[in-house]
BADRENSE-766449 format. One record per residue (C-alpha): residue number from 1; x, y, z. Coordinates in steps of 0.25 Angstrom, whole numbers, plus 2048, in hexadecimal, padded with zeros to 3 digits. Last residue first. Example, Ala and Ser with C-alpha at 12.3 -4.5 7.8 and 13.67 -1.06 7.14 Angstrom:
BEGIN
(pt 2, (837, 7FC, 81D))
(pt 1, (831, 7EE, 81F))
This chain:
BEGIN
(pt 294, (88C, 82A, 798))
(pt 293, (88F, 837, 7A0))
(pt 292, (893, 82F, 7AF))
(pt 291, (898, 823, 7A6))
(pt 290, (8A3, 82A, 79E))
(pt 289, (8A4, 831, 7AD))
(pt 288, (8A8, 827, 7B2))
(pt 287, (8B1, 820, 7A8))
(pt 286, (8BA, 82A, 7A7))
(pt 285, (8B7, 835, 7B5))
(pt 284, (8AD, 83B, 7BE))
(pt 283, (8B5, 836, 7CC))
(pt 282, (8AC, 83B, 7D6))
(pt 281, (8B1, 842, 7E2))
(pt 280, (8B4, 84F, 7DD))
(pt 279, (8A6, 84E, 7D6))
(pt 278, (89F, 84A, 7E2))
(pt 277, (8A4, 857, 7E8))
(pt 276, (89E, 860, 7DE))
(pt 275, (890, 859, 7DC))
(pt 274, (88F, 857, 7CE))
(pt 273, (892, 847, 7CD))
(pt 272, (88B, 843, 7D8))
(pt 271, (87F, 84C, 7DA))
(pt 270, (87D, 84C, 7CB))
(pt 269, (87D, 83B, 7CD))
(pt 268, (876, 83C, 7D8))
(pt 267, (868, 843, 7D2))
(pt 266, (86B, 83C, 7C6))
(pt 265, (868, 82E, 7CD))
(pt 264, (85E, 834, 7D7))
(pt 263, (857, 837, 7CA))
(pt 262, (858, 82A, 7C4))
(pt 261, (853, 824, 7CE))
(pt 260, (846, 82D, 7D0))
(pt 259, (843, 82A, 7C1))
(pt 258, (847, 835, 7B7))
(pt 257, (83C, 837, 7AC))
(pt 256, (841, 838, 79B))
(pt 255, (83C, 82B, 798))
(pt 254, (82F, 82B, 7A1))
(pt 253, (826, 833, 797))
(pt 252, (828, 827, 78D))
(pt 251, (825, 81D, 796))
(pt 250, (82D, 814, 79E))
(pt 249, (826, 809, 7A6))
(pt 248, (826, 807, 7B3))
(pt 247, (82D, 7FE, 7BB))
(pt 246, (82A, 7FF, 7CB))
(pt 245, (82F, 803, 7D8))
(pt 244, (82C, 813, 7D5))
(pt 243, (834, 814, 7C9))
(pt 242, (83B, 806, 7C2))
(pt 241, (83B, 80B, 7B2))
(pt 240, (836, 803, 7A7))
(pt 239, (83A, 802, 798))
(pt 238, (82F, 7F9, 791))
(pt 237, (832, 7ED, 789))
(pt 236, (82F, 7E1, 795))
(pt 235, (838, 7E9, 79E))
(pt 234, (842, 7F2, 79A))
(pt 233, (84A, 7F8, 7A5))
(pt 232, (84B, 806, 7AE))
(pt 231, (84F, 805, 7BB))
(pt 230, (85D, 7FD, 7BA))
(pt 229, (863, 80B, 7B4))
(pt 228, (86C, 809, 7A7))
(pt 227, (874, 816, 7A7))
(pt 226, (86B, 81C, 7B3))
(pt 225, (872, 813, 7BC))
(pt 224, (87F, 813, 7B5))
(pt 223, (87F, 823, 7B9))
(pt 222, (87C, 81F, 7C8))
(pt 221, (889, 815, 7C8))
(pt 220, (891, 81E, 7C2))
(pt 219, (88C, 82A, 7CA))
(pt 218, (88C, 820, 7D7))
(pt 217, (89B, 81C, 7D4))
(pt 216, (89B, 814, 7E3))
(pt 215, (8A8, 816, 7E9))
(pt 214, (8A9, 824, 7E3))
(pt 213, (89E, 82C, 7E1))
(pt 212, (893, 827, 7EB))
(pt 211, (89D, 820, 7F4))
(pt 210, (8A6, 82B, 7F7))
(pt 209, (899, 834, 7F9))
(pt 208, (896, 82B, 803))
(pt 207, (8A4, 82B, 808))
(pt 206, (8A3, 83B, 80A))
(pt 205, (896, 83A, 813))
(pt 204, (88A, 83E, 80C))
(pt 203, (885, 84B, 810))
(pt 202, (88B, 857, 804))
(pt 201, (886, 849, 7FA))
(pt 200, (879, 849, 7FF))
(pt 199, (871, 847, 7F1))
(pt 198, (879, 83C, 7ED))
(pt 197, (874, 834, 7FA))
(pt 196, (866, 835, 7F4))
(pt 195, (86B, 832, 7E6))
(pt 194, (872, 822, 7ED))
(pt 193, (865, 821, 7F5))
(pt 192, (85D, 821, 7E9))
(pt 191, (867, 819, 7E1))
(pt 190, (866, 80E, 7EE))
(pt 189, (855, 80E, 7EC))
(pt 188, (856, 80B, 7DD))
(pt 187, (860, 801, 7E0))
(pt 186, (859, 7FB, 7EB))
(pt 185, (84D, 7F9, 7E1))
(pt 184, (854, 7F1, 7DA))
(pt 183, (858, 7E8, 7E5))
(pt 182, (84C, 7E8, 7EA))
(pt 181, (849, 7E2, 7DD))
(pt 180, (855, 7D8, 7DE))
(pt 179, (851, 7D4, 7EC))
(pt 178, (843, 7CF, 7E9))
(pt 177, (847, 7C7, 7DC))
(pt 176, (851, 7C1, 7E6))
(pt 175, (845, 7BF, 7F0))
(pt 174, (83C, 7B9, 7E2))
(pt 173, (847, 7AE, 7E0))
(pt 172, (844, 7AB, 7EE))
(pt 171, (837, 7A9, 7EE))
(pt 170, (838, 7A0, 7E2))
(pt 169, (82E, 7A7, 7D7))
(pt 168, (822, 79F, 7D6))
(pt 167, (81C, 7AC, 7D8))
(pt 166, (822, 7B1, 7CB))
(pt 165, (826, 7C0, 7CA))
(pt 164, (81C, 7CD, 7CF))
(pt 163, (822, 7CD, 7DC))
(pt 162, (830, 7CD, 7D8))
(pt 161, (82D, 7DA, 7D1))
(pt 160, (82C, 7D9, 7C1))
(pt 159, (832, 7E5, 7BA))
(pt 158, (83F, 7E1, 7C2))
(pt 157, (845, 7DD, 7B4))
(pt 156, (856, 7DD, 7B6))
(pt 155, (860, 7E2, 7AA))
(pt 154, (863, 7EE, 7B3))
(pt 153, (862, 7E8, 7C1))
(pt 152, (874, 7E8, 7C1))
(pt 151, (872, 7F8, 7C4))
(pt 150, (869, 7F5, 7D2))
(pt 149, (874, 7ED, 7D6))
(pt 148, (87E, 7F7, 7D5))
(pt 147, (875, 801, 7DC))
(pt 146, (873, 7F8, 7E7))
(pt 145, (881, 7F7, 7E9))
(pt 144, (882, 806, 7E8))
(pt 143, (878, 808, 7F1))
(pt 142, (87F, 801, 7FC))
(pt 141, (88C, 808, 7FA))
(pt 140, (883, 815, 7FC))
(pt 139, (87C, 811, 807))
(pt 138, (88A, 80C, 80D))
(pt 137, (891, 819, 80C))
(pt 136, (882, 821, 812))
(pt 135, (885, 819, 820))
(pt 134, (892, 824, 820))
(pt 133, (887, 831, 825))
(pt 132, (878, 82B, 824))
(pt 131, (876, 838, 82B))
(pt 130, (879, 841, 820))
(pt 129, (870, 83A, 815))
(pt 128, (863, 83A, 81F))
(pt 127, (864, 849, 821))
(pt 126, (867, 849, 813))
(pt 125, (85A, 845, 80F))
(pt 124, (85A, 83D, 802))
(pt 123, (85D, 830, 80C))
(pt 122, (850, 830, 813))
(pt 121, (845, 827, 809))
(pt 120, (851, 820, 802))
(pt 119, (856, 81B, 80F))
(pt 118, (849, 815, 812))
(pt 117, (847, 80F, 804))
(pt 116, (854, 808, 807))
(pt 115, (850, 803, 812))
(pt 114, (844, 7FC, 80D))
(pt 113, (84B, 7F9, 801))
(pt 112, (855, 7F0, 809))
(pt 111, (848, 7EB, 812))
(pt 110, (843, 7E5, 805))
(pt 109, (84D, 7DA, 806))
(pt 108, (84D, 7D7, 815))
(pt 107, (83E, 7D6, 814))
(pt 106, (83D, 7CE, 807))
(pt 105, (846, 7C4, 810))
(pt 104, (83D, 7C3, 81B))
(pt 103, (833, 7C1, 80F))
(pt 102, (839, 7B3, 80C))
(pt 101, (830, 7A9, 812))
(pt 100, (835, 79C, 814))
(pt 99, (830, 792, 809))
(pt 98, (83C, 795, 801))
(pt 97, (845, 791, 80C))
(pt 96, (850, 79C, 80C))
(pt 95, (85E, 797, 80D))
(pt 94, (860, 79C, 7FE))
(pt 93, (85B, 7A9, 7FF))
(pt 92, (860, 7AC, 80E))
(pt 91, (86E, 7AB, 809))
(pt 90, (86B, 7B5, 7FB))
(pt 89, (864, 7BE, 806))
(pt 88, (86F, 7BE, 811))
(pt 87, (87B, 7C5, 80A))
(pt 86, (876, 7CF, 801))
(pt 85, (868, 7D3, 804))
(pt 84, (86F, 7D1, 815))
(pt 83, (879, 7DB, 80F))
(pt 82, (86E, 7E5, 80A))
(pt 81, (866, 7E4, 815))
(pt 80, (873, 7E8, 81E))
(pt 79, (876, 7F2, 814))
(pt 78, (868, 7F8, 816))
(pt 77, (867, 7F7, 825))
(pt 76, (874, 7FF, 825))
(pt 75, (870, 80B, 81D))
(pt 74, (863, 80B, 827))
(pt 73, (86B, 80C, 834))
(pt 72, (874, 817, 82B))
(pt 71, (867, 820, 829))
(pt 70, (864, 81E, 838))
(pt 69, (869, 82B, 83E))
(pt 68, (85D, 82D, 849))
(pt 67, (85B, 83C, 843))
(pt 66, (85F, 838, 836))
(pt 65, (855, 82D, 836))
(pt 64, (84B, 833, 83D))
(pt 63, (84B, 83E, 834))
(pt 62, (847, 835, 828))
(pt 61, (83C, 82D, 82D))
(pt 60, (836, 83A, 831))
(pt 59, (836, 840, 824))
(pt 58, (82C, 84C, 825))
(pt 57, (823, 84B, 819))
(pt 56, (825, 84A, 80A))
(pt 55, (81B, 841, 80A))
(pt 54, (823, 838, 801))
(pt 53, (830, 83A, 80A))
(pt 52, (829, 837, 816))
(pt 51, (822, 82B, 80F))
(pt 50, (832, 825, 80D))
(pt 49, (835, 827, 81A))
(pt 48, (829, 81F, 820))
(pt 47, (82A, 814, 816))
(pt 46, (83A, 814, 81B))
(pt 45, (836, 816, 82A))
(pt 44, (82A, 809, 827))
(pt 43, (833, 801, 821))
(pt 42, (841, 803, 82B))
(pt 41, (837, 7FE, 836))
(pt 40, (832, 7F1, 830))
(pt 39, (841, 7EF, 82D))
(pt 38, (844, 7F1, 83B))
(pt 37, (83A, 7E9, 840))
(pt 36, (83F, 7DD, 837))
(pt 35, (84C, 7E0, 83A))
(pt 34, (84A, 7DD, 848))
(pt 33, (843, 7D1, 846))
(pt 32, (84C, 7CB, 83D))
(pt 31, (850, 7CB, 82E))
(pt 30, (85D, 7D3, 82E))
(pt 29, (864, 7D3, 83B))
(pt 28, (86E, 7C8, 837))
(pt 27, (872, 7D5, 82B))
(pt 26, (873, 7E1, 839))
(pt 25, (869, 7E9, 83A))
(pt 24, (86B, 7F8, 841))
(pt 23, (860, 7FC, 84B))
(pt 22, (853, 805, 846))
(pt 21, (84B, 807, 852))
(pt 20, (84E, 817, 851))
(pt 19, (848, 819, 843))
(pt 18, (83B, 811, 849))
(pt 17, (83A, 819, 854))
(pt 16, (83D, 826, 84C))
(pt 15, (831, 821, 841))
(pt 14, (828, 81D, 84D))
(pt 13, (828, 829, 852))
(pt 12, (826, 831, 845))
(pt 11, (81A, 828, 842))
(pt 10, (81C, 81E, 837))
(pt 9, (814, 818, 82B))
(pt 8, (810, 827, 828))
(pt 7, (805, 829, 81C))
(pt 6, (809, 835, 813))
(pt 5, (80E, 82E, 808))
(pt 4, (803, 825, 807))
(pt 3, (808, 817, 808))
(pt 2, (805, 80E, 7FC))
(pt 1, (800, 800, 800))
């Protein structure tokens, strides 16, 4: 059911109670009761946050989290997620009895997007930027990995949502198809990020800015992006564009419009190639910039 943008799903008590409950999980953490509460906690402040932005009201979710300083906590939530996706989930995949259920692991799954919709609702504000402080270096070098992943989904059909596909199909078959379209999705997310921290550079810690233009390559990587972007594809003849969660076809009258993604993309690239200090920094040279003007 659509939520009205107006609508709250926390009171302003609960949302600092529930801000302050939020403890650090460790990988053997991941899956039990704690977590679980945790997780249910994280959803409804990231709902929360992103109706605040929608209503264009005061963003409680937000100032709690400066306030209370829990940006990093959330930073290391998702790379704990994203180790247990890497680590634990192809193990758990082959001990799992196939008549078990398997939605505890849909949760663990869909609670990296969760928190990564969360991060996206608050991270424009640069309130919130400057009190993530170094935690921002290991964002950014999770984006990038997600980013990567995101590029090698060119030649891939997600017209069809695992939902949609065989119901004979193997439960298990259909949790990787699970992962890999979050794992889109993750990627769409993770450039968002990646723009909103673009936009602070004056309030990014100098080894975040380190990684944007130099460990990293973002320009490069942002300009290969919209070079062949994994966002638009053709599927069954007709060119389509992944906006708003879902493929739609592209139009005449859509040819020449921006998506939201490519905007952040440009938006970041002209905050990091024409910002003066980023320019001292960034190596604009040969084979770069052969690619940066292609």
């Amino acid at each position: 059911m659509k939520m009205d943008a107006n609508e709250q799903v926390l009171l302003p008590q609960e949302i600092e109670a529930y801000l302050e409950s939020l403890q650090p999980i460790t990988i053997p953490d991941i899956g039990s009761p704690k977590w679980l509460t945790q997780r249910e906690r994280i959803h409804s402040l990231s709902l929360q946050a992103s109706l605040d932005v929608k209503s264009d009201r005061e963003e409680i979710v937000k100032e709690y989290l400066v306030t209370l300083q829990k940006v990093p906590l959330l930073i290391h939530e998702l790379i704990a997620t994203e180790i247990w996706r890497l680590k634990v989930f192809p193990l758990l995949l082959k001990m799992e009895n196939s008549s078990k259920s398997t939605i505890p692991l849909y949760l663990v799954l869909y609670q990296e997007a969760a928190l990564e919709s969360f991060l996206e609702a608050v991270l424009f504000h640069e309130e919130v930027v400057e009190s993530s402080g170094d935690s921002l270096i290991d964002l950014v070098d999770y984006c990038y990995r997600n980013a990567i992943i995101f590029m090698s989904f060119q030649d891939e059909d997600f017209s069809k949502k695992s939902d949609e596909i065989n119901n004979d199909l193997d439960e298990k078959l259909r949790l990787e198809q699970q992962k890999r379209e979050i794992a889109f999705e993750s990627g769409m997310k993770c450039i968002s990020l990646l723009s909103y921290m673009t936009q602070h550079l004056k309030t990014i810690p100098l080894g975040v800015l380190h990684r944007l233009l130099v460990v990293h390559d973002v320009p490069l990587l942002f300009t290969n992006l919209l070079y062949d972007p994994p966002w638009i594809k053709e599927i069954n003849g007709e060119k389509k564009k992944y906006t708003d969660g879902k493929w739609n076809k592209i139009t005449s009258s859509d040819v020449m419009k921006i998506s939201k993604t490519e905007g952040q993309i440009w938006i970041a690239l002209i905050q990091l190639l024409l910002n003066p200090d980023c320019q001292k920094k960034y190596d604009m040279s040969g084979y770069k910039k052969e690619q940066l003007l292609k």
